[in-house]
C-alpha positions, 0 to 999 in steps of 0.5 A, spaced: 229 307 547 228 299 548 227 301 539 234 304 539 239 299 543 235 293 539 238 297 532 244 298 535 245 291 536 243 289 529 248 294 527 253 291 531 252 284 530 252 285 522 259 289 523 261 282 527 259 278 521 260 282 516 268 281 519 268 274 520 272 269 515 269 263 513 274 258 512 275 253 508 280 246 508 284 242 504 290 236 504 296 238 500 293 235 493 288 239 493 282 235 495 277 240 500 275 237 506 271 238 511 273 242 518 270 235 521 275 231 516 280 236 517 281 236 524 279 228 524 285 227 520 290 231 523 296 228 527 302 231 529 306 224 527 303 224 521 301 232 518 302 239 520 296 243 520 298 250 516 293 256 516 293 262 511 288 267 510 287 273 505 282 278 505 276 274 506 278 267 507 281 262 511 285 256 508 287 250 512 291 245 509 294 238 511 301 237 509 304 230 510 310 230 515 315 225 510 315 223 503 320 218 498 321 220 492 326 221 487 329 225 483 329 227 476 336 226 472 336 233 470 334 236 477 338 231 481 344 234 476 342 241 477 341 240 485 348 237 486 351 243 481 347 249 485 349 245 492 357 245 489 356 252 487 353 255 494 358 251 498 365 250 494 364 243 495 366 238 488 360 233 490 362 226 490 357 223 486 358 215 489 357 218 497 349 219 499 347 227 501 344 230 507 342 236 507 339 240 514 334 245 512 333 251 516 326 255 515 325 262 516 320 261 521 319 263 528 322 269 526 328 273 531 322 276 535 319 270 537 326 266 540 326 268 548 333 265 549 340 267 546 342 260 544 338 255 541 339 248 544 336 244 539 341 237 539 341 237 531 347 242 533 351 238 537 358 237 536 356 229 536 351 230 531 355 230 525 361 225 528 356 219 528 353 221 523 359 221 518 360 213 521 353 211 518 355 211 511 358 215 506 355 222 506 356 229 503 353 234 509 349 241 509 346 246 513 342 250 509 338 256 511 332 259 508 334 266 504 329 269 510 332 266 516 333 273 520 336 269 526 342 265 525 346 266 530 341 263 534 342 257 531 350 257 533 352 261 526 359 262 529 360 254 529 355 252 523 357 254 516 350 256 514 349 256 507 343 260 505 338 258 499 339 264 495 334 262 489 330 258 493 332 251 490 329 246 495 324 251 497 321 250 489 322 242 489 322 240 496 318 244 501 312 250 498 310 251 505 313 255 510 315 249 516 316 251 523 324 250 526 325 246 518 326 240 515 331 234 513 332 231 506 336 225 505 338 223 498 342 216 495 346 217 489 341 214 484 337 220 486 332 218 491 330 221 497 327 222 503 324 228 507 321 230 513 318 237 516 317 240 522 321 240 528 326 233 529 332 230 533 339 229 531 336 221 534 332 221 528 336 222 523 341 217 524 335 212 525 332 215 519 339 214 515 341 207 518 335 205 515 335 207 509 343 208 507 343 201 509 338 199 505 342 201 499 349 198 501 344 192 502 341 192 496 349 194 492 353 187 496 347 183 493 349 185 487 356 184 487 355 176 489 
């Protein structure tokens, strides 16, 4: 009997391990890292931890909450054109662009209320922002947000991202809530992932909208 159940133990601790994943970790570039480096590393102001698996394998990876960068001619061409075309908006070439980016997550099923009471959708939002600088403004929704209305769709012209344009060029990770995108008509931008208030955006374009209207006034002296 004492022979049987220590088999059976066997053959239930080899099932338990034979099912465990083994993880691995990575930053965005990817550079492996240890699990002590991963979770080191990790700062919600600074990062997002983002967990994929497949079969046999757990992968975690670090992705830098904000970047600067500017955009090729023949990229930032095509992004005003695709955003002309979804939006049947002529865009201004002289005004800067921002660009609020809903992902599709968390899914319908995870929203516990009826209506979302994020302040990036209050009304002042946009009249504040308008009197920061120049501005072309979109809402811009991933193809797979599958609940809109949640996020006041019967006041908000939600555009939806049909091919995946800013998805291909700004965010390869899916992000919880969504991400912001500020960009100057030299084509350099701004961006920044996960979760963020109506307060940092018109912080964020003051800075960095006012650094440019800085930098032209020099010119003209």
């Amino acid at each position: 009997m004492r022979n049987y159940i220590l088999y059976l133990i066997l053959i239930i601790s080899t099932t338990i391990y034979s099912q465990k994943k083994s993880s691995v970790y990575y930053d965005e570039n990817d550079n492996k890292l240890t699990e002590k480096e991963f979770f080191r590393n990790k700062e919600y102001s600074k990062n997002l931890d983002l967990y994929f698996e497949n079969d046999s394998i757990q992968f975690g990876i670090l992705v830098r909450r904000y970047q600067f960068g500017t955009l090729d001619k023949y990229t930032f061409e095509k992004l005003k054109s695709y955003l002309t075309q979804i939006s049947e908006i002529e865009i201004d070439s002289t005004k800067n662009i921002v660009i609020n980016y809903l992902s599709s997550l968390p899914e319908k099923k995870y929203n516990t209320i009826p209506k979302s009471t994020w302040n990036i959708l209050d009304t002042d939002y946009l009249k504040k922002l308008y009197k920061i600088a120049e501005i072309e403004h979109f809402w811009i929704s991933s193809p797979r947000s599958d609940n809109l209305i949640y996020y006041h769709q019967d006041d908000i012209n939600w555009l939806k991202d049909k091919e995946d344009f800013f998805k291909n060029v700004f965010f390869p990770y899916e992000i919880k809530y969504g991400n912001y995108i500020l960009i100057k008509p030299d084509g350099s931008y701004y961006y920044y992932l996960g979760e963020y208030s109506k307060y940092e955006i018109w912080e964020k374009s003051e800075k960095y909208f006012l650094k440019q209207r800085l930098q032209t006034s020099d010119k003209r002296k």
